[in-house]
VOZALO-813235 format. One record per residue: residue in one letter; x, y, z of N, C-alpha, C in turn. Coordinates in steps of 0.2 Angstrom, whole numbers, padded with zeros to 4 digits, always signed. Example, Ala and Ser with C-alpha at 12.3 -4.5 7.8 and 13.67 -1.06 7.14 Angstrom:
BEGIN
a+0066-0028+0039+0062-0022+0039+0066-0016+0039/s+0064-0011+0035+0068-0005+0036+0064+0000+0039/
This chain:
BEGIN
x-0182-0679+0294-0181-0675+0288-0188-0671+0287/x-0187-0663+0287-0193-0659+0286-0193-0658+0276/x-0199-0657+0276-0200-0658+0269-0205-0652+0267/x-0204-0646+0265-0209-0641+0264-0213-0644+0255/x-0220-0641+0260-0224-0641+0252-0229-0638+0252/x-0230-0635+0246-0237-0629+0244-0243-0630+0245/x-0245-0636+0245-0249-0638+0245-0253-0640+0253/x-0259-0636+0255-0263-0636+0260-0267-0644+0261/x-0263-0646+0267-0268-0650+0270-0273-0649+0275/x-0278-0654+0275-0285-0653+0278-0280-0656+0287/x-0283-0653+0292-0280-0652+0298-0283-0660+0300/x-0279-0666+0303-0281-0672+0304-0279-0673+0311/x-0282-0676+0315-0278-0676+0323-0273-0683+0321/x-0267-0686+0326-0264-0692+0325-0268-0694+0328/x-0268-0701+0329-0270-0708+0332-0264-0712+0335/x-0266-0715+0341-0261-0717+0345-0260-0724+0340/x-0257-0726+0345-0251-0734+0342-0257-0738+0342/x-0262-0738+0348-0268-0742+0349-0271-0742+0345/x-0274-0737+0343-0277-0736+0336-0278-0737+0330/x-0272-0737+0328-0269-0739+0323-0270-0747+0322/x-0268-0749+0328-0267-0758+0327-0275-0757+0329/x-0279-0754+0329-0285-0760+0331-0289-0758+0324/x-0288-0751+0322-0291-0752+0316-0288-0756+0308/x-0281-0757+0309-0279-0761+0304-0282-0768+0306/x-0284-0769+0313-0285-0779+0312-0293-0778+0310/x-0297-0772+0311-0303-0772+0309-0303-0772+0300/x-0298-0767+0296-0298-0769+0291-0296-0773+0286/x-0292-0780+0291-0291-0786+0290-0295-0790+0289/x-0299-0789+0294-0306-0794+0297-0309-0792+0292/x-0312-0788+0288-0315-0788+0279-0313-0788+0275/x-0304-0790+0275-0302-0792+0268-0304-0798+0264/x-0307-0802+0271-0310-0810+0265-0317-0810+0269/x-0324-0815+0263-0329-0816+0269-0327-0820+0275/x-0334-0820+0278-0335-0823+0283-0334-0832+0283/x-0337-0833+0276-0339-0839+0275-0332-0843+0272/x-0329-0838+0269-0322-0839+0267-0316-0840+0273/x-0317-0835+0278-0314-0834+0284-0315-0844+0288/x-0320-0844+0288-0323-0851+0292-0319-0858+0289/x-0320-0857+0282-0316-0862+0275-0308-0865+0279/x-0306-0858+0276-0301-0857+0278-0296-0860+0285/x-0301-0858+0291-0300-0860+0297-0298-0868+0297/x-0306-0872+0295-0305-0877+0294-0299-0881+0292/x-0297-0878+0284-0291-0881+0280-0285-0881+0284/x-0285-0875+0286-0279-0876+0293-0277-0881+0298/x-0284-0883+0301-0285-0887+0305-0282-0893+0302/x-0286-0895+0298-0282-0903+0294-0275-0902+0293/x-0272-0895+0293-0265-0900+0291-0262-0897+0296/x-0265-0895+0303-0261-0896+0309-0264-0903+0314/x-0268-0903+0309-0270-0911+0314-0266-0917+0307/x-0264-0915+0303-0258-0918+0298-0253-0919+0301/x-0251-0914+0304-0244-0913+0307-0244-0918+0314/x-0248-0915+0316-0248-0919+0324-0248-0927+0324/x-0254-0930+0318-0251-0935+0317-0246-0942+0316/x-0243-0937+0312-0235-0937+0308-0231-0937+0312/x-0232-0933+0317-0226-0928+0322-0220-0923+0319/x-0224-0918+0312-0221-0915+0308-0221-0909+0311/x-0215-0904+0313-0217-0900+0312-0223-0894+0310/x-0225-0888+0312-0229-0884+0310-0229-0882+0303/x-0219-0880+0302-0218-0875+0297-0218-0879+0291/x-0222-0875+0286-0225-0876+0280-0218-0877+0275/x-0214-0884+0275-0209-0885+0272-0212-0886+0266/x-0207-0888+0259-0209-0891+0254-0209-0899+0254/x-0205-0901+0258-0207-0908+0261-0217-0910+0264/x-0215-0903+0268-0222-0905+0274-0227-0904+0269/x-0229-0898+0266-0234-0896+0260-0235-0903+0255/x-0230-0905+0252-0231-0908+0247-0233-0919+0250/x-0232-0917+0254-0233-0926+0260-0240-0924+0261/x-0242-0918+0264-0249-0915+0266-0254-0916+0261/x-0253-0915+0255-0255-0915+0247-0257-0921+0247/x-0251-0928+0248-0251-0935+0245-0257-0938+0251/x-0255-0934+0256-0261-0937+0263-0270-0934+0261/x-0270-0931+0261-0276-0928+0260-0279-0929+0254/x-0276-0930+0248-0277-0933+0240-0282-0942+0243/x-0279-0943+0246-0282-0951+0248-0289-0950+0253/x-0292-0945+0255-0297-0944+0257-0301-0938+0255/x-0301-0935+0252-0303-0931+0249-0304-0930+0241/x-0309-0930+0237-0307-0927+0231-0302-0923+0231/x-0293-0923+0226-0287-0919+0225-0291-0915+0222/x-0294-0914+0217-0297-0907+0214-0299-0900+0221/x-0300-0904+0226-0301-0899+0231-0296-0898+0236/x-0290-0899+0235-0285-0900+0239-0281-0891+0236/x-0283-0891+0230-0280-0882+0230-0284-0880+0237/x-0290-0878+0237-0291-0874+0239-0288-0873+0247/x-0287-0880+0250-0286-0881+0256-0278-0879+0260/x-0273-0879+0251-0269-0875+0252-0269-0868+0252/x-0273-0862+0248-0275-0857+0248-0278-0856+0256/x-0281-0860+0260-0283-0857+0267-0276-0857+0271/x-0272-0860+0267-0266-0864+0274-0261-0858+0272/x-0262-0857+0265-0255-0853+0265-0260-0844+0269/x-0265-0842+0267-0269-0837+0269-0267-0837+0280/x-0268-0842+0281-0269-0843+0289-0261-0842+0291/x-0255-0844+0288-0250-0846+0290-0246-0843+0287/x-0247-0837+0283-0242-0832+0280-0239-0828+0285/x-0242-0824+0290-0241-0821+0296-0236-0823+0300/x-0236-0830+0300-0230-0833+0304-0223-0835+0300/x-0226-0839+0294-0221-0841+0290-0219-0837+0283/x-0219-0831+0282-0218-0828+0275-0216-0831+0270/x-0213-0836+0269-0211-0840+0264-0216-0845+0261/x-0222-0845+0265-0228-0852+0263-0229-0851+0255/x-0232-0844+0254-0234-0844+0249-0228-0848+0240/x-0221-0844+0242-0218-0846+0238-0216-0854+0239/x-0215-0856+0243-0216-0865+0244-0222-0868+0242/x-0228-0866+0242-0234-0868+0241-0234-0870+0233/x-0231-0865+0230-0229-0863+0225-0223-0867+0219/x-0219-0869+0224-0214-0876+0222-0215-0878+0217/x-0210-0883+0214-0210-0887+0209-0211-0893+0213/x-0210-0896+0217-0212-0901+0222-0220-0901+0223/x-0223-0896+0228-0227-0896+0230-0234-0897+0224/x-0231-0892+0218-0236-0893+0212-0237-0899+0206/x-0230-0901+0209-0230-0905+0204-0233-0912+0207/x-0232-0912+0214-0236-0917+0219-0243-0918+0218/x-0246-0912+0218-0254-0912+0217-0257-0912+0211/x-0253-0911+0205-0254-0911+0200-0255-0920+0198/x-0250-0924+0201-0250-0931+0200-0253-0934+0204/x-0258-0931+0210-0264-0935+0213-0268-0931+0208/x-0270-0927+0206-0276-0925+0203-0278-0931+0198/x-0271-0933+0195-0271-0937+0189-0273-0945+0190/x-0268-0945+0197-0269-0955+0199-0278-0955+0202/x-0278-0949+0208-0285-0950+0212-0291-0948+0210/x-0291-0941+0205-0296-0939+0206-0304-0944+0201/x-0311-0943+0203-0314-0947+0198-0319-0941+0197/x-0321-0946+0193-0324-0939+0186-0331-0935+0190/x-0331-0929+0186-0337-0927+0190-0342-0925+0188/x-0344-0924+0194-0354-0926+0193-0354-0917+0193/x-0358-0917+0186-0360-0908+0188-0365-0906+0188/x-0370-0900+0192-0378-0901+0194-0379-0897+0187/x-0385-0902+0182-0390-0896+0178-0391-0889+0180/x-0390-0885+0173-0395-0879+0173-0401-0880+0174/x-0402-0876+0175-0409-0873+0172-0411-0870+0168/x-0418-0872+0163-0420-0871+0157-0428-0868+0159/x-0427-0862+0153-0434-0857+0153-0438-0864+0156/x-0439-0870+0150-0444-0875+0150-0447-0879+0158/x-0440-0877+0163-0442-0877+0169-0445-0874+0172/x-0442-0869+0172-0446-0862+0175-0453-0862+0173/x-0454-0863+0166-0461-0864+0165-0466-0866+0168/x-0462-0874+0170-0466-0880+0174-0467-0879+0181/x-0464-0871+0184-0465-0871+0191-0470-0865+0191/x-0468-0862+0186-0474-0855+0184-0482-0859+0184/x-0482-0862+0181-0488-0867+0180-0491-0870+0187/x-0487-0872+0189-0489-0875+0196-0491-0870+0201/x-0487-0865+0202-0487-0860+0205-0490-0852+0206/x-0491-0850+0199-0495-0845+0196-0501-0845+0201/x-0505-0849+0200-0511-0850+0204-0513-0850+0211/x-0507-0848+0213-0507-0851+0222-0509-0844+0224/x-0513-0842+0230-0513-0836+0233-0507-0838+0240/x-0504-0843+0240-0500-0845+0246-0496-0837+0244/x-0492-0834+0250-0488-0832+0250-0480-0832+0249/x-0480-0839+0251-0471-0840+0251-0471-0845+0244/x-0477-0846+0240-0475-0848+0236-0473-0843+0230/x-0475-0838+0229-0476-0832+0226-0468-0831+0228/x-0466-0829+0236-0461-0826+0236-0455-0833+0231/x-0455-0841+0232-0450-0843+0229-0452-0844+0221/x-0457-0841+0217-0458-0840+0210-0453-0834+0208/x-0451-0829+0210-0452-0822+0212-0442-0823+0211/x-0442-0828+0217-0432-0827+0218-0430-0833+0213/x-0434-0838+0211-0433-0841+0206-0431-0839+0197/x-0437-0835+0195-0436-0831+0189-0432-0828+0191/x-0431-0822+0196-0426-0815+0196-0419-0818+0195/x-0418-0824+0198-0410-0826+0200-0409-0830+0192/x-0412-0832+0188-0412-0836+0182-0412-0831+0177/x-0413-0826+0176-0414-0818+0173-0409-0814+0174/x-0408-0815+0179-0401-0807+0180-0396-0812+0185/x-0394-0819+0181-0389-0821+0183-0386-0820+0192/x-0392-0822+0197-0390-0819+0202-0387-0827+0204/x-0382-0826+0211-0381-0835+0215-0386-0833+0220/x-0388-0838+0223-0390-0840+0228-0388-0836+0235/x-0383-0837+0237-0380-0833+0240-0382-0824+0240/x-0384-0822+0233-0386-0816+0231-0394-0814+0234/x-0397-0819+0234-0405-0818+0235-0407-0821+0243/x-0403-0825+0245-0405-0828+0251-0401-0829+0258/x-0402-0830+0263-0395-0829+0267-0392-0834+0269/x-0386-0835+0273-0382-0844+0272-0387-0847+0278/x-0388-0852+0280-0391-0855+0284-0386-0855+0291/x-0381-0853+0292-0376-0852+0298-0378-0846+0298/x-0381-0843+0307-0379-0836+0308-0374-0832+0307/x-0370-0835+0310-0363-0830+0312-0361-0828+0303/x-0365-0831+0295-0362-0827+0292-0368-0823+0289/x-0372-0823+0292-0377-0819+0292-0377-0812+0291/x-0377-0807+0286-0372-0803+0286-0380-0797+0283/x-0381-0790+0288-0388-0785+0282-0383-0782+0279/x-0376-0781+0276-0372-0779+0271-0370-0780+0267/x-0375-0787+0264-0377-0789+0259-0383-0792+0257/x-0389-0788+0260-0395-0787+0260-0398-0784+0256/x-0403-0785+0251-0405-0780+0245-0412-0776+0250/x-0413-0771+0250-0416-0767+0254-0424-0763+0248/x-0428-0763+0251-0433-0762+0249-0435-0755+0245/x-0431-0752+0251-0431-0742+0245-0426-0743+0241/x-0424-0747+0239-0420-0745+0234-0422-0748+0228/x-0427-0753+0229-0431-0754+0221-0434-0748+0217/x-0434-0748+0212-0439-0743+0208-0442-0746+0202/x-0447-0745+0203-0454-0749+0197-0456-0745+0192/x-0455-0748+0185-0459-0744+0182-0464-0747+0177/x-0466-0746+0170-0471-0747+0167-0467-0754+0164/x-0460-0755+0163-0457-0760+0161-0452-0763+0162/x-0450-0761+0168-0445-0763+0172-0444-0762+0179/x-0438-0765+0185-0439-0766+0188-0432-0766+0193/x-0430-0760+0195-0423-0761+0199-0421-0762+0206/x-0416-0764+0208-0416-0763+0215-0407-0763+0215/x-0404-0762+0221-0398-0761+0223-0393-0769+0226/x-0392-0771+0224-0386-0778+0226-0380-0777+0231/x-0380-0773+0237-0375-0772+0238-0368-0774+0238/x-0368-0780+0238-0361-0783+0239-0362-0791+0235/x-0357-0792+0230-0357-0798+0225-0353-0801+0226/x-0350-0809+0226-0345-0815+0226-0340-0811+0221/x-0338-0805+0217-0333-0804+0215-0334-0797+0215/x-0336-0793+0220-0335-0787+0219-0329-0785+0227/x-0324-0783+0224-0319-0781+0230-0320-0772+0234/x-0322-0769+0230-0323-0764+0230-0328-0761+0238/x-0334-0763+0237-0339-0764+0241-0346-0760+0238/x-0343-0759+0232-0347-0754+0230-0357-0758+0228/x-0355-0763+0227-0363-0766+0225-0365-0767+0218/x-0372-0766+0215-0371-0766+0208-0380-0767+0208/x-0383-0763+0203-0391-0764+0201-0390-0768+0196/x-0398-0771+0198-0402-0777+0197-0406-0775+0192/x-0407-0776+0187-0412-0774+0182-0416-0780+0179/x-0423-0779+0180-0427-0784+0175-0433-0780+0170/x-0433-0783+0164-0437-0781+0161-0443-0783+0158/x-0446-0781+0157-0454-0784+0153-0454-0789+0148/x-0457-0793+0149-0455-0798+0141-0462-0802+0141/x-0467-0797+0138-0473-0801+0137-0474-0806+0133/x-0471-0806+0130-0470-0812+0122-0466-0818+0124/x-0464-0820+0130-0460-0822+0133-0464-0829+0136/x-0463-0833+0137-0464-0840+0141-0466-0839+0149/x-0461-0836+0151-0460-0833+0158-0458-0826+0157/x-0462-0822+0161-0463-0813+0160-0459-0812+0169/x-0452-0813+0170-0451-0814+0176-0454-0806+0179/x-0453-0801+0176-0455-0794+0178-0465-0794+0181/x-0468-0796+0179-0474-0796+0179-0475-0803+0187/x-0469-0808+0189-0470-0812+0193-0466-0807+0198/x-0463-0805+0196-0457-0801+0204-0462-0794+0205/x-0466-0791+0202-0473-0786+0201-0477-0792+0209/x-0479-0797+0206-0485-0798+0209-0484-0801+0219/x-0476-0804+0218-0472-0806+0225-0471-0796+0227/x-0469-0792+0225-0468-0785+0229-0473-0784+0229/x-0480-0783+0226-0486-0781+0229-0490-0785+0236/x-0488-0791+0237-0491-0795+0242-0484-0792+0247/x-0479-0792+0246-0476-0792+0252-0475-0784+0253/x-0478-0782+0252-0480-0773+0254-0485-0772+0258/x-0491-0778+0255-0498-0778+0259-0494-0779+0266/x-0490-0786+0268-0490-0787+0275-0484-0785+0280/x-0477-0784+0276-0473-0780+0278-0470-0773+0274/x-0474-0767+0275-0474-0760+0272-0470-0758+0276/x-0467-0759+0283-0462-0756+0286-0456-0759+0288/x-0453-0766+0285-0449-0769+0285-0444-0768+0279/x-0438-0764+0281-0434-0764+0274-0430-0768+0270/x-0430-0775+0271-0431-0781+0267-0433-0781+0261/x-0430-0783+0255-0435-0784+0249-0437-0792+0248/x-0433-0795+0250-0434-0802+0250-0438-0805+0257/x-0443-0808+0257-0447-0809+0266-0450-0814+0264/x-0449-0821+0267-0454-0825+0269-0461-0823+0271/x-0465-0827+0272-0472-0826+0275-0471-0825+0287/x-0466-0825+0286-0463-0825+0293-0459-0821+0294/x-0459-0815+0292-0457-0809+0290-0450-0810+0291/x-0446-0817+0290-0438-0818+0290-0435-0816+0280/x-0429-0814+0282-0425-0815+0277-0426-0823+0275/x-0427-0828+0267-0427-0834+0265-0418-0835+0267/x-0417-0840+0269-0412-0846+0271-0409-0849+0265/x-0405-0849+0264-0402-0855+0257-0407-0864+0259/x-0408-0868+0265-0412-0874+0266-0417-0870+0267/x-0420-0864+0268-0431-0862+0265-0429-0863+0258/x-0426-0860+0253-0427-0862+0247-0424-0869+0244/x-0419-0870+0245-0418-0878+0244-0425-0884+0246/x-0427-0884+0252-0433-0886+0251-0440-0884+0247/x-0441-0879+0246-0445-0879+0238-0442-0881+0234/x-0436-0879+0230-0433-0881+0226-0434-0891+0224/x-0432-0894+0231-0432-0902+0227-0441-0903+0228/x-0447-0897+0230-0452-0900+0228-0453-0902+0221/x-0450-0897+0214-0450-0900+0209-0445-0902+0205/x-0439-0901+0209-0431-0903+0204-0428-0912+0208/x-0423-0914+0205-0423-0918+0207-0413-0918+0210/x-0410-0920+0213-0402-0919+0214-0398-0916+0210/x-0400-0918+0203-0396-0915+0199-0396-0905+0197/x-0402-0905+0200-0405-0896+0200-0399-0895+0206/x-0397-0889+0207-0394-0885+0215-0396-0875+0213/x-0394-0875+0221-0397-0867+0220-0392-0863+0213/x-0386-0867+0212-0383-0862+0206-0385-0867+0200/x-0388-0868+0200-0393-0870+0191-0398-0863+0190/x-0398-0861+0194-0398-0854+0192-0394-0851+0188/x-0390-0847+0191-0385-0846+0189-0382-0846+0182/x-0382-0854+0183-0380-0858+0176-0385-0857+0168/x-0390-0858+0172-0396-0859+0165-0397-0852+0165/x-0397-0845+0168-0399-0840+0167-0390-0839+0160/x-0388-0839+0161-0382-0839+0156-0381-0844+0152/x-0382-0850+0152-0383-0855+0145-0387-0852+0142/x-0396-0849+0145-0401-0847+0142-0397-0843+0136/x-0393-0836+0139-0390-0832+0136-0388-0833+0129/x-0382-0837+0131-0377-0841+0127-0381-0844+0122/x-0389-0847+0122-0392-0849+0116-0395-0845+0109/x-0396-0838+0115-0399-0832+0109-0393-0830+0106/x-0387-0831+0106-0381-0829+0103-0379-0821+0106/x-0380-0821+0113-0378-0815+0116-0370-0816+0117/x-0365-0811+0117-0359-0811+0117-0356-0813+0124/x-0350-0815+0124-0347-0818+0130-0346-0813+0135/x-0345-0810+0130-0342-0802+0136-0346-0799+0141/x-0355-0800+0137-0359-0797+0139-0362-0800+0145/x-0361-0808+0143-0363-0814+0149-0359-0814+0153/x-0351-0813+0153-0349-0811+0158-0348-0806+0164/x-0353-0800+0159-0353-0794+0163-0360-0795+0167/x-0365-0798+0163-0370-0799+0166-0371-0803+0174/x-0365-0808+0171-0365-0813+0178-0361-0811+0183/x-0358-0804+0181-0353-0800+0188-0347-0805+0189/x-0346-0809+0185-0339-0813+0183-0331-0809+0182/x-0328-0809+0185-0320-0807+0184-0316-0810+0178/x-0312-0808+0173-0312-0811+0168-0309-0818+0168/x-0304-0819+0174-0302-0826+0176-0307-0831+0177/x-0311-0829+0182-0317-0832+0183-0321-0837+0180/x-0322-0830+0174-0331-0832+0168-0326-0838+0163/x-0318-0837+0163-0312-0844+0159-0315-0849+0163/x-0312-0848+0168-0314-0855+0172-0321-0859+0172/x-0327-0853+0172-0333-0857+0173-0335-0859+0166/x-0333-0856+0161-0335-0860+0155-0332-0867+0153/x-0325-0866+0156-0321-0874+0154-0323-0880+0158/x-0327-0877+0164-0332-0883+0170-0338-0884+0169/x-0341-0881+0162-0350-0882+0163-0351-0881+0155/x-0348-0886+0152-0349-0889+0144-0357-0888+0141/x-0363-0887+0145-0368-0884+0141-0364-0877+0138/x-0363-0873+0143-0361-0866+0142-0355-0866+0138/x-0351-0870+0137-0345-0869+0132-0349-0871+0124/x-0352-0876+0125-0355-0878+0118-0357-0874+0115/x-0363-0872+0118-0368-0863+0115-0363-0858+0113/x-0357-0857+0117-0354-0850+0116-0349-0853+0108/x-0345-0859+0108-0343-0860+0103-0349-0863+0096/x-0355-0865+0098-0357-0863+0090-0361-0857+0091/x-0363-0852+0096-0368-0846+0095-0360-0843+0089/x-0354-0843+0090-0350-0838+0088-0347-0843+0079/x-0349-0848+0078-0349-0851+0073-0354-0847+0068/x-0361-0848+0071-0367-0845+0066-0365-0837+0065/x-0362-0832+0069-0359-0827+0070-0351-0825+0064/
C-alpha cells in the first residue's frame, strides 16, 4: 500500500536482512550489564541442572518454577531466590514466552512467598558509614606522602559525599566486565575556587546512557573538607600521570579494582564496614541534617522504586527520615 506524504525525508540507504539481525543482537547485548548478563547466566544454570536432576523437563511450567523455588529455598537464602527467577525468566523468554506470566502465578508466588517465611534467617546488614569514621581515616592518612594512600582518602570522602557505589569509583575485579564506558575520564573535571566536577558516564540506574555530573563542594568548617582532599589526590596524580585520561589511577597507573580498595578498606574497618557503606552513610549522613527524601534520592541516582526499597532494608536511614520529618 502506497502512502503519500508532505513531508520530506532525509535520503537513507536500506540495509540488508544481515544487518538488520546483526545490529539488533548488538543492541540486545546492551540492554542489561555485563555483570548482570553473567548473574543471569549462572541462575539458568541451577535450574537446568535442576531439571536434569529431577529429570524434568526444560519448559518452565508452574509445576517445574514453583518445585525449582521449594529446591533451591533449601540451599540458598529464599530472599534470593527472586532474583534467580528474573535471570530464568530473562534467559528463557525467547524460547518459552509464556515464563514470565507463569513466573508470575499464584502457585509459583505463593510457593516462594512460604519459603521466605519457613527458611529464610534473619539478616546481617553491613554498617554505614559515619562522618566520625572518615575522620579516623583522615587522621591516619592526611599525613602520608604515599601515593595510593591519598588516592583511597580521595575515593573514600568522594563516594561518602556524592553518594557514589563502589562500582561507580572503582572497576569489578573480573575483566571481561571491565568496561572504559563507565570510566570517569580526566577532561572532564573542572576545578574551581570551591568546588569540583567531573562527568559519571554511566550509573546502576541510568537507562538512558546519558551519565550524570559529580559535584563536591568546599566545606571548611566541616570535620572532613572532602574537596580540599580530592584537590590534594588530583594534584599528585597530574604530577605522575598528565597524559593518562583516567581520573581515578593508582600508583601503577591502573584503574583501582573493587579488591585494591577492599583491601584498604579492612586496614581500618572491620566485616561489618563493605564498599556500599558508603553509599549508605553518605545518605544516612544526609537524612541526619533533615535534608528531604526526595533530595537524597535524587542525590543517590535512586529510581523511585528503588530509594522505597532501600529505605525499608537499611533501618539507620528509615529512622532519620521518619523523625528528620517529625522535627519538620
Amino acid at each position: 500500500m502506497s502512502r503519500e506524504t508532505r513531508s520530506k525525508q532525509p535520503v537513507r540507504e536500506a540495509w540488508t536482512l544481515e544487518r538488520l539481525e546483526l545490529e539488533r543482537s548488538l543492541a540486545l547485548g546492551f540492554a542489561i550489564e555485563s555483570t548482570t548478563a553473567s548473574a543471569y547466566d549462572s541462575h539458568l544454570n541451577s535450574y537446568l541442572n535442576f531439571c536434569r536432576l529431577h529429570n524434568r523437563a526444560v519448559e518452565p511450567t508452574e509445576d517445574t518454577l514453583s518445585f525449582f523455588v521449594v529446591w533451591l529455598s533449601h540451599h540458598i537464602e529464599p530472599r534470593s531466590v527472586d532474583s534467580y527467577l528474573s535471570g530464568i525468566v530473562n534467559r528463557l523468554e525467547t524460547h518459552f514466552p509464556h515464563v514470565r506470566e507463569t513466573r508470575k502465578s499464584i502457585l509459583v508466588t505463593r510457593t516462594l512467598k512460604g519459603c521466605k517465611r519457613r527458611l529464610s534467617k534473619p539478616i546481617q546488614r553491613k554498617q554505614p558509614l559515619t562522618v566520625e569514621d572518615l575522620g579516623r581515616v583522615m587522621d591516619a592518612l592526611s599525613a602520608s606522602d604515599t601515593y595510593n594512600d591519598g588516592l583511597f582518602l580521595a575515593l573514600l570522602v568522594t563516594g561518602f559525599k556524592t553518594l557514589q557505589r563502589l562500582a561507580e569509583l572503582c572497576w569489578p575485579n573480573t575483566k571481561k566486565h571491565q568496561s572504559y564506558r563507565k570510566v570517569p575520564l580526566r577532561h572532564t573535571l573542572i576545578l574551581t575556587d570551591t568546588s569540583a566536577s567531573y562527568t559519571l558516564p554511566r550509573h546502576k540506574s541510568g537507562t538512558s546512557g546519558e551519565g550524570c555530573e559529580i559535584l563536591l563542594l568546599e566545606e571548611r568548617q566541616e570535620r572532613v573538607d572532602a574537596l580540599k582532599i580530592f584537590r590534594r589526590y588530583v594534584s599528585a596524580r597530574d604530577k605522575l600521570f598528565m597524559h593518562h585520561p583516567q581520573l581515578w589511577l593508582t600508583a601503577a597507573g591502573t584503574i583501582p579494582t573493587r579488591a585494591w580498595f577492599m583491601r584498604y578498606l579492612r586496614r581500618f574497618f572491620p566485616s561489618t564496614i563493605s564498599g556500599h557503606s558508603m553509599h549508605a552513610g553518605g545518605a544516612t549522613a544526609l537524612a541526619g541534617t533533615g535534608v528531604a527524601p526526595a533530595l537524597i534520592q535524587a542525590a543517590g541516582r535512586w529510581s523511585s522504586d528503588e530509594f522505597q526499597k532501600y529505605i525499608r532494608k537499611h533501618p539507620f536511614l528509615l529512622h532519620l527520615l521518619v523523625h528528620s520529618s517529625q522535627r519538620s
